[in-house]
Phi, psi and omega in degrees: 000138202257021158270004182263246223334308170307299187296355158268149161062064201245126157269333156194167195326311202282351175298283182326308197288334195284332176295323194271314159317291197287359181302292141126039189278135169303173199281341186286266183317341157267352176281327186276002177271358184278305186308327188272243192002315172265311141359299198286296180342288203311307195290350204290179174272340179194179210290116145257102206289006160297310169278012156289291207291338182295303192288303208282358155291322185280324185286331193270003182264338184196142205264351161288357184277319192299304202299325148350259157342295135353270187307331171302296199275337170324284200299310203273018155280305199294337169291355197256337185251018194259203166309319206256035168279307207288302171309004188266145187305136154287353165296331181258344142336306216263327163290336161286338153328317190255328166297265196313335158299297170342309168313289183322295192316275187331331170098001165306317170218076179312114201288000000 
C-alpha cells in the first residue's frame, strides 16, 4: 500500500492528499488511506496534528471518506467497551480523541 510511502518526507498535509490522489487508488483503496491516516494518528507517541488536517482534508473531499471515518471510530468504541478496553494504549485513546475533535471542529464532519 503506497501510503507509508506517499506520507514520508511531506512537506505538508495538502502535500500528502494531493500525492495520495495521484497515486491513482481505486475508490476502495482511498477509502482505506482514511483508515491508514487514522491508524497512523493512533500510533504516534503523541498527538500529530499533520494527520488530523490530513483526514478533515480527505473527509471535506468526499463524503465516502466521512462514512470511513464513521466506521474507524464505530470500531475502536466497540474495543474500548469490549474486552480489549483494558489493553488499550491510553495514548492512543487521547490521539484519536484529538483526531475526531479536530475533524468535528474543522466542520468536516457532522455529528
Amino acid at each position: 500500500f503506497p501510503f507509508r510511502m506517499t506520507t514520508t518526507k511531506l512537506q505538508d498535509y495538502m502535500d500528502a492528499f494531493e500525492r495520495i490522489h495521484k497515486c491513482g487508488l481505486p475508490e476502495a483503496g482511498m477509502r482505506e488511506a482514511v483508515r491508514v491516516a487514522s491508524h497512523c494518528c493512533g500510533e504516534e507517541p503523541a498527538f500529530n496534528p499533520f494527520y488530523a488536517h490530513l483526514v478533515q482534508r480527505m473527509c471535506t473531499d468526499r463524503q465516502s471518506h466521512r462514512f470511513t471515518l464513521k466506521l474507524f471510530y464505530w470500531d475502536l468504541f466497540e474495543q474500548l467497551n469490549g474486552d480489549e478496553a483494558q489493553s488499550t494504549n491510553p495514548q492512543r485513546v487521547s490521539n484519536l480523541a484529538l483526531l475526531l475533535a479536530h475533524v468535528v471542529k474543522g466542520g468536516s464532519y457532522p455529528l
